[in-house]
C-alpha positions as CSV (number, residue, x, y, z in Angstrom):
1,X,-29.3,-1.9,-0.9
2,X,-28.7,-4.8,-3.3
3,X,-28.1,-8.4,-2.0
4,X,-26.9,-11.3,-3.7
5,X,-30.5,-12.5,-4.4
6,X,-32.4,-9.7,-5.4
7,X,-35.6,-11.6,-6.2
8,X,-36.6,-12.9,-2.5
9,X,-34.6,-14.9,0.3
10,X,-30.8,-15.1,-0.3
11,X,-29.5,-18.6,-1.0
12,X,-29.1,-21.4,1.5
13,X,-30.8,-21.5,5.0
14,X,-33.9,-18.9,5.1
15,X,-32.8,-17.6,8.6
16,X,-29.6,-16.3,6.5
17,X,-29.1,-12.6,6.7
18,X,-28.7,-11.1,2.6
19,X,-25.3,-10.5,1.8
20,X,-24.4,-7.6,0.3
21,X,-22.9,-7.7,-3.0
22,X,-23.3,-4.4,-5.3
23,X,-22.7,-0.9,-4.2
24,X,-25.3,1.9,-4.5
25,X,-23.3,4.0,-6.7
26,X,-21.8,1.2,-8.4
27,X,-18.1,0.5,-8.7
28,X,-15.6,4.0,-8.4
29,X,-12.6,4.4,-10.6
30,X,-9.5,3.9,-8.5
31,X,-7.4,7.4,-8.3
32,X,-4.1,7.5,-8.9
33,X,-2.7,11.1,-10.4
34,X,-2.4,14.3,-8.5
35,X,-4.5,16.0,-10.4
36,X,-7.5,13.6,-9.9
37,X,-6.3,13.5,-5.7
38,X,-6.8,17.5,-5.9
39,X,-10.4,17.1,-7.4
40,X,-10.8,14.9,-5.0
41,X,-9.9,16.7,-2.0
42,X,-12.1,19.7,-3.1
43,X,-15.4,17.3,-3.2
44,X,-14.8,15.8,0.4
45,X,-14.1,19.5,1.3
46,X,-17.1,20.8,0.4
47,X,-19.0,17.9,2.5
48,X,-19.5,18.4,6.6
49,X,-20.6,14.4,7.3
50,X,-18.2,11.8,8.9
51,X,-15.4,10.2,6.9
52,X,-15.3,6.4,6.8
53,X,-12.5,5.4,6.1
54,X,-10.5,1.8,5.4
55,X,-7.0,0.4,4.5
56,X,-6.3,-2.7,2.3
57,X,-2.6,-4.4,2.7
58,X,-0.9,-7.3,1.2
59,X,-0.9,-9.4,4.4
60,X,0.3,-12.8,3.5
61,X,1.9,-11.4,0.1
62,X,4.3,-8.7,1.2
63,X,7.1,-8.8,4.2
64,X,5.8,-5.0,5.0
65,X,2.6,-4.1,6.1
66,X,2.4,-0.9,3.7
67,X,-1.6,0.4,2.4
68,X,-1.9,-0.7,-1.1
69,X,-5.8,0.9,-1.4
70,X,-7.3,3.6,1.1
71,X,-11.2,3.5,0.7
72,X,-13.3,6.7,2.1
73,X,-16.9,7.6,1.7
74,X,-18.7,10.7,3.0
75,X,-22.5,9.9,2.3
76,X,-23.3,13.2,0.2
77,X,-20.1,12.9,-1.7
78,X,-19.7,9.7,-2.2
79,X,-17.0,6.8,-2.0
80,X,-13.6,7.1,-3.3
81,X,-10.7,4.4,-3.6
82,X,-7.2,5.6,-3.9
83,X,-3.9,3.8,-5.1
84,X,-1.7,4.6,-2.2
85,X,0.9,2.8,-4.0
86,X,1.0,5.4,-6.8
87,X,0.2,8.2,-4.2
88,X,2.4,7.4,-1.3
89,X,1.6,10.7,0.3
90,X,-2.2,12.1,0.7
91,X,-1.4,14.8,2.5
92,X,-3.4,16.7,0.1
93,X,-6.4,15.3,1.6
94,X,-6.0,16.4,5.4
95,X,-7.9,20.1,5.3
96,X,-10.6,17.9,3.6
97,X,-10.7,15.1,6.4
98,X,-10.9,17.2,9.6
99,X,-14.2,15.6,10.7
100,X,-14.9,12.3,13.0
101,X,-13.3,9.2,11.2
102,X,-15.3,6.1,11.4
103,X,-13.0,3.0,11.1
104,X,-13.5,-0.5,11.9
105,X,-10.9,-2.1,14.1
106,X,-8.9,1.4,13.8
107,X,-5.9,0.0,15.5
108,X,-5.1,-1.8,12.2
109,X,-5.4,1.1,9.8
110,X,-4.1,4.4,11.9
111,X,-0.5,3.8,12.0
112,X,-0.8,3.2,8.2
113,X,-3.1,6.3,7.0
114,X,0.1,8.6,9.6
115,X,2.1,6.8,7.5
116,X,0.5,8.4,4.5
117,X,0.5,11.9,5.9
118,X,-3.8,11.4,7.1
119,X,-4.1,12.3,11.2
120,X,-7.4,12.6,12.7
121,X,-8.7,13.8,16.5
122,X,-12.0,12.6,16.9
123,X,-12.5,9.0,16.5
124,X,-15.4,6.4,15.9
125,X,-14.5,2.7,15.7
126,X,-17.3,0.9,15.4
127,X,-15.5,-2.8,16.3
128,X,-15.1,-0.9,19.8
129,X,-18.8,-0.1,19.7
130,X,-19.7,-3.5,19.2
131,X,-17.7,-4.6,22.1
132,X,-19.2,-2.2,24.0
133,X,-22.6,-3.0,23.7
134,X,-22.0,-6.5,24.0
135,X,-22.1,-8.0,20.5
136,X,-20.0,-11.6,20.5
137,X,-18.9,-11.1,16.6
138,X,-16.5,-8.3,15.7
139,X,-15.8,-8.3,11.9
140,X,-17.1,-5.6,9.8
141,X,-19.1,-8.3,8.1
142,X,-20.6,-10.0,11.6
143,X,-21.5,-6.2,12.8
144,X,-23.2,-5.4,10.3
145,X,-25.6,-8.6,10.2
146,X,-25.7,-7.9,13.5
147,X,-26.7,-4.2,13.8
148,X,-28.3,-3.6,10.5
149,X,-29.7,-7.0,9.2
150,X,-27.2,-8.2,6.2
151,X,-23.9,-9.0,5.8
152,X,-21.2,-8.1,3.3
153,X,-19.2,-9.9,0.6
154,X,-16.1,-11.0,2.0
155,X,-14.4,-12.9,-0.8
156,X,-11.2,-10.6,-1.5
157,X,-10.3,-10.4,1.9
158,X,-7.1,-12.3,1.7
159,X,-6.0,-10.8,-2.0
160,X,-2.9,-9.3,-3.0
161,X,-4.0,-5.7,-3.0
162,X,-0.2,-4.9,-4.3
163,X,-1.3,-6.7,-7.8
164,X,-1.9,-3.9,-10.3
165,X,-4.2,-3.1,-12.1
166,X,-7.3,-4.0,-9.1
167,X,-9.8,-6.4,-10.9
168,X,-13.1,-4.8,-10.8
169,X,-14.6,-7.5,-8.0
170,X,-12.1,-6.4,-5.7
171,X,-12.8,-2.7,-6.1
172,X,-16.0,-3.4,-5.8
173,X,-15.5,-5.2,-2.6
174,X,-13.4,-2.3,-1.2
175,X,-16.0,-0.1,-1.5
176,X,-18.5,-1.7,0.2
177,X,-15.9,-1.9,3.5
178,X,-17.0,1.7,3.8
179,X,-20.7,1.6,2.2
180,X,-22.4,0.8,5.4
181,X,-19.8,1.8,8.2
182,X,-21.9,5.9,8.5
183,X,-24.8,4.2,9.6
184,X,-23.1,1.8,11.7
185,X,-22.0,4.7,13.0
186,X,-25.6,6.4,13.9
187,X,-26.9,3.4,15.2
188,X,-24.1,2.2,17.2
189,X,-24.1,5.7,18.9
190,X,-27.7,5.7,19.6
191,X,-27.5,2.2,21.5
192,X,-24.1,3.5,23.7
193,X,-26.2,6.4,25.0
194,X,-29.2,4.2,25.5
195,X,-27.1,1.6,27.4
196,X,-25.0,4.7,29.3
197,X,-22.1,3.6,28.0
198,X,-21.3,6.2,25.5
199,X,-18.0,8.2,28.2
200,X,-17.2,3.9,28.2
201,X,-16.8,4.6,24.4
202,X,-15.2,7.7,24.4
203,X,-12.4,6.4,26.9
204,X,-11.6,3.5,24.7
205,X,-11.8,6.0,21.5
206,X,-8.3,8.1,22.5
207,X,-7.2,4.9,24.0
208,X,-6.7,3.8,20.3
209,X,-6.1,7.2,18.6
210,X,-3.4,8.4,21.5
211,X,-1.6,4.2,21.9
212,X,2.0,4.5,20.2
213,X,2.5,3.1,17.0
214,X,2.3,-0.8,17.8
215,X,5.9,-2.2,17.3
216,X,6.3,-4.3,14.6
217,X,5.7,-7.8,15.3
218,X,9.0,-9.3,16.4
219,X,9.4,-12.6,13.8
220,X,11.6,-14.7,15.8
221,X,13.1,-18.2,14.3
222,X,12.4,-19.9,17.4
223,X,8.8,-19.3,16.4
224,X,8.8,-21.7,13.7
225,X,5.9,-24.3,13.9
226,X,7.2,-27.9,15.0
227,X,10.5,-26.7,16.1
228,X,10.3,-29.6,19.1
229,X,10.9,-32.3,16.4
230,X,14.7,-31.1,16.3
231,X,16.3,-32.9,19.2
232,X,20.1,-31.4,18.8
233,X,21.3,-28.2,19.3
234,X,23.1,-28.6,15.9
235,X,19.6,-28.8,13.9
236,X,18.3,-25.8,16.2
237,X,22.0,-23.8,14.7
238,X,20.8,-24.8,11.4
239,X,17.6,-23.6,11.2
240,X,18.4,-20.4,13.4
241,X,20.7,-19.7,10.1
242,X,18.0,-20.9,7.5
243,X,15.6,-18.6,9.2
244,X,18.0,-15.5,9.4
245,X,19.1,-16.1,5.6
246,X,15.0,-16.4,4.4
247,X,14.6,-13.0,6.6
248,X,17.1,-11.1,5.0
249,X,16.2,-12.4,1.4
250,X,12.2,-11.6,2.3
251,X,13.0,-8.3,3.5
252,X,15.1,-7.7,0.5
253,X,12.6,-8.6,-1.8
254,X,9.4,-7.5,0.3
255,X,7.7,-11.1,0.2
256,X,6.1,-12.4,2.8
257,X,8.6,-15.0,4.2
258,X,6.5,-18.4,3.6
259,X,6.5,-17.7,0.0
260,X,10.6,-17.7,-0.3
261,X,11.1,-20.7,1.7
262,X,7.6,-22.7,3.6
263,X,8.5,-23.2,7.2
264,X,8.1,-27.1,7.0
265,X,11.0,-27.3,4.1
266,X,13.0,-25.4,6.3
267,X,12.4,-27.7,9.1
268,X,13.3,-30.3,6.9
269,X,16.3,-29.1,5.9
270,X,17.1,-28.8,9.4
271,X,16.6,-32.2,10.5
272,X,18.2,-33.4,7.6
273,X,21.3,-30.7,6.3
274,X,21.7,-31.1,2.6
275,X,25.3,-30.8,1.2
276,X,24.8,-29.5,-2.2
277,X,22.2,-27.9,-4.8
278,X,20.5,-31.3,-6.2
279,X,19.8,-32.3,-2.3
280,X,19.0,-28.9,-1.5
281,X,16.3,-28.8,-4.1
282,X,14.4,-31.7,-3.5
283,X,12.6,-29.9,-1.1
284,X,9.7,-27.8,-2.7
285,X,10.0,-24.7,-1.7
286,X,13.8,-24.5,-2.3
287,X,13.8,-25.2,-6.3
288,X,11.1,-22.2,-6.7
289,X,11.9,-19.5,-9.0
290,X,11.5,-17.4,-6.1
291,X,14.5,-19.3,-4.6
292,X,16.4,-20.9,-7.0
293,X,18.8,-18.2,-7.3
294,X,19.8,-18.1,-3.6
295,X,20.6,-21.7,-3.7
296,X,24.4,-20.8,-2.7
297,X,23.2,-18.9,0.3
298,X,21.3,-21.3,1.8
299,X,24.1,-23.7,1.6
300,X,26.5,-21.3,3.2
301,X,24.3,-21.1,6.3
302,X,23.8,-24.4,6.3
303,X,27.7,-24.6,6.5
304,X,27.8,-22.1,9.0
305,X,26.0,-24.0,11.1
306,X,27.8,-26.9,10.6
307,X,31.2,-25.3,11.5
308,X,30.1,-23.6,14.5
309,X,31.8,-24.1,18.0
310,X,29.7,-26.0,20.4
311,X,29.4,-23.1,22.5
312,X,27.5,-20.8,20.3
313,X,24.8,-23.4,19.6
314,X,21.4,-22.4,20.5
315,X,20.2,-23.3,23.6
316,X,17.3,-26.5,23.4
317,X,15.6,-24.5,25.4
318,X,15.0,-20.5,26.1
319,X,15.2,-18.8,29.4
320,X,12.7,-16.2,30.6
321,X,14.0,-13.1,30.2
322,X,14.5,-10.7,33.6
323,X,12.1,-8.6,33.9
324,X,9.6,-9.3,31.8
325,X,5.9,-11.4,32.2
326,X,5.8,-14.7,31.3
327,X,3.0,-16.0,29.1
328,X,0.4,-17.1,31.3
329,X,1.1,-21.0,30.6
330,X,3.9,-20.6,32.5
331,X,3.1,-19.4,35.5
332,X,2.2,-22.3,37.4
333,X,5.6,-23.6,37.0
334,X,7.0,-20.8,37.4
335,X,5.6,-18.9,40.2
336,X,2.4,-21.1,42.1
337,X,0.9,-17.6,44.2
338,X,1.2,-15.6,41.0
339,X,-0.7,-18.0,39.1
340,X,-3.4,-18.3,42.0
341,X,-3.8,-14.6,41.9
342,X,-4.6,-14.3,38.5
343,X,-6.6,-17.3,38.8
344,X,-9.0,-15.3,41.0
345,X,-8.6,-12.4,39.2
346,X,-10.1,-13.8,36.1
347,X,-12.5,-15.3,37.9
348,X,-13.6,-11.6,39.4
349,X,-13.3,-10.0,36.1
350,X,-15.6,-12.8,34.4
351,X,-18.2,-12.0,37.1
352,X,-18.3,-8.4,36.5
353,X,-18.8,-9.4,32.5
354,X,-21.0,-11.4,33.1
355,X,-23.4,-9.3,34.6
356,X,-22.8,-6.2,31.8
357,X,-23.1,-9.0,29.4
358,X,-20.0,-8.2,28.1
359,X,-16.9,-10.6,26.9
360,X,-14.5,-10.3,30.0
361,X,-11.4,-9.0,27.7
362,X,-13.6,-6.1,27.0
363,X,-13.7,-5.2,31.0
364,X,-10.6,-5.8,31.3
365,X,-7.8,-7.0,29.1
366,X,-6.0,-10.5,29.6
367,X,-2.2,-8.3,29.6
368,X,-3.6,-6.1,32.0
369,X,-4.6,-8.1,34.4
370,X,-1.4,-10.4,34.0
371,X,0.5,-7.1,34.9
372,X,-2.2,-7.0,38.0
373,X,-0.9,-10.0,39.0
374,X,2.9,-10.9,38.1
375,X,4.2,-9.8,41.4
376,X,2.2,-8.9,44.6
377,X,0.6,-5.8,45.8
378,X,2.5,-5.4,49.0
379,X,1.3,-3.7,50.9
380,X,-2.3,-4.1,49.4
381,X,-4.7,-1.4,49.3
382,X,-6.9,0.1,46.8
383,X,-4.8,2.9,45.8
384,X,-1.9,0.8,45.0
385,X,-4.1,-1.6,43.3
386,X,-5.6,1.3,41.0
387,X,-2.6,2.5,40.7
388,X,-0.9,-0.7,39.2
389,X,-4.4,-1.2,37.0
390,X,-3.5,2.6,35.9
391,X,0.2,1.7,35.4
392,X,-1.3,-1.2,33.5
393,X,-3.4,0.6,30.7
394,X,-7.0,-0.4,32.5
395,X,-8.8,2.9,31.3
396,X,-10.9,5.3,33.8
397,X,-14.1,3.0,33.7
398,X,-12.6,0.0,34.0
399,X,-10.6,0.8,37.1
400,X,-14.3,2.0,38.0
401,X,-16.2,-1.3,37.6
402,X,-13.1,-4.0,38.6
403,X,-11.0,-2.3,41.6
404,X,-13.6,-3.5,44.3
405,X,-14.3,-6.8,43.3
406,X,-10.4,-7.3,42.1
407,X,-9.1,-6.1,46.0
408,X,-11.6,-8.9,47.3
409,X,-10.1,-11.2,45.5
410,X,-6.9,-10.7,45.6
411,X,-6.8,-10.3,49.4
């Protein structure tokens, strides 16, 4: 292991952990030709350890969440970093792969490695692990200070992994997302059978591997930060249309949508509707080169807005929709014995954590026991109070540890 202070304590307070800076192998060389994905796929054949594996995106760069750079490392073979952007399909590599994948926060990187034509059956995520065995940091870089004693490098983690060609310090610091994750993966085992909590682990393994592909987060304009500051339903009209005409150029041009038009311009524009191009651009973000050339279109929906009849204006204020489960705000307005119930549920649920030393989201989720709670049990009993916790998504050994204590409170 080499840290960023090779000759004694690394820098800053002594009760610092070492961080991680320089892989064992040193850097790979990023694959991007079939031929060199074949060779590939033969070496990780020939190896029978785990695959760690990990996906780098363009979040905050890109409108889509596409894999720019797959790492994986088998420990005899080595590590191996692969331009998914020149190899949109790795398909090649699935005979090679059918072992336990090790991933940190899987959730995150499993829709995208189907995506890429990579499916596994047997899963290790070692952010669950931590969870599990009670750890109150979750990054990759917390976990492993925590578990093995130093930290990593995290200084690319908010790059453009869509730039090409990768400097070398980012490779580098790809590579070392999957240096340590096998023997997170040994220890993290060994502590979930010591602590009995390894089926726990196993439950909340095909949770994750078997859960649909999440739906793509739903960008709404009425999610726009300081949205309140426009008092008429005009302004609201006008920035539903700025919004829709910076979605549809973003998606067009796969940027992520801040970097066509900033959300506080467009609230600007809002309060104050220009009327032509020099007005238009005296707001930063709309004389960009980015945006320049869409100038005319975001006077037309400025226009549109202005012209539209009074009753298609956007309401100052949204409705909640039928059906569905308010945020948890809301309940006390909106419904006083639903939000005493989950009141006492949470207050349950914390006491079970409490005594497993575990965060109480990790007993039970904060949606689930919303769901609990919404509307009443009636009649209430245990088996239709399992059944909704089932109906829910609570897994097998949290029905186990909560149903008792969640009955009590609830009744």
């Amino acid at each position: 292991m080499l840290v960023d202070n090779p000759g004694g304590l690394p820098r800053g307070n002594t009760d610092d952990p070492p961080t991680v800076r320089r892989l064992r192998d040193g850097v790979p060389s990023v694959i991007d030709t079939t031929d060199a994905l074949e060779r590939v796929a033969a070496e990780l054949g020939a190896s029978s350890q785990p695959v760690a594996l990990d996906v780098e995106r363009a979040h905050g760069f890109r409108y889509t969440t596409n894999a720019y750079l797959v790492q994986i490392r088998r420990e005899d073979v080595g590590t191996y970093l692969i331009d998914t952007h020149a190899l949109p399909d790795l398909s090649a590599l699935a005979p090679a792969l059918d072992a336990t994948w090790i991933l940190h926060d899987a959730s995150q990187d499993l829709t995208n490695l189907r995506d890429l034509n990579l499916h596994t059956t047997d899963l290790f995520d070692t952010e669950v692990a931590a969870r599990l065995i009670g750890l109150q940091r979750f990054g990759l870089a917390a976990v492993c200070e925590q578990v093995l004693g130093f930290s990593l490098a995290k200084d690319h983690q908010a790059s453009d992994w869509s730039v090409r060609p990768l400097p070398t310090d980012w490779l580098r610091y790809a590579a070392l997302d999957v240096e340590f994750l096998t023997e997170l993966y040994r220890r993290l085992s060994i502590t979930l059978h010591d602590m009995d909590r390894w089926e726990w682990a196993q439950e909340e393994f095909a949770h994750v591997l078997h859960a649909p592909a999440p739906t793509p987060k739903t960008h709404h304009w009425r999610g726009i930060k300081g949205l309140g500051k426009l008092r008429s339903r005009r302004a609201l009209a006008v920035a539903r249309e700025l919004w829709l005409t910076r979605e549809e150029i973003a998606r067009d041009k796969d940027l992520e949508r801040t970097r066509v038009v900033r959300n506080s311009d467009l609230l600007k524009a809002a309060q104050r509707p220009p009327t032509n191009r020099r007005q238009l651009r005296s707001l930063d973000s709309f004389r960009s080169p980015v945006t320049r050339p869409y100038t005319t279109d975001f006077l037309d929906a400025i226009e549109r807005a202005r012209r539209m009849p009074e009753d298609q204006l956007p309401p100052k204020r949204v409705t909640h929709p039928a059906g569905t489960i308010p945020e948890a705000r809301l309940w006390q307005r909106l419904d006083e014995h639903a939000h005493e119930r989950l009141l006492a549920v949470r207050e349950a649920v914390a006491g079970v954590a409490e005594q497993l030393g575990l965060a109480p989201e990790v007993v039970l989720e904060p949606r689930v026991q919303r769901f609990v709670c919404w509307a009443p049990l009636k009649p209430l009993t245990p088996e239709a109070l399992d059944q909704r916790l089932d109906e829910g998504g609570a897994r097998a050994w949290q029905r186990e540890l909560v149903s008792q204590c969640l009955f009590d409170a609830l009744r």
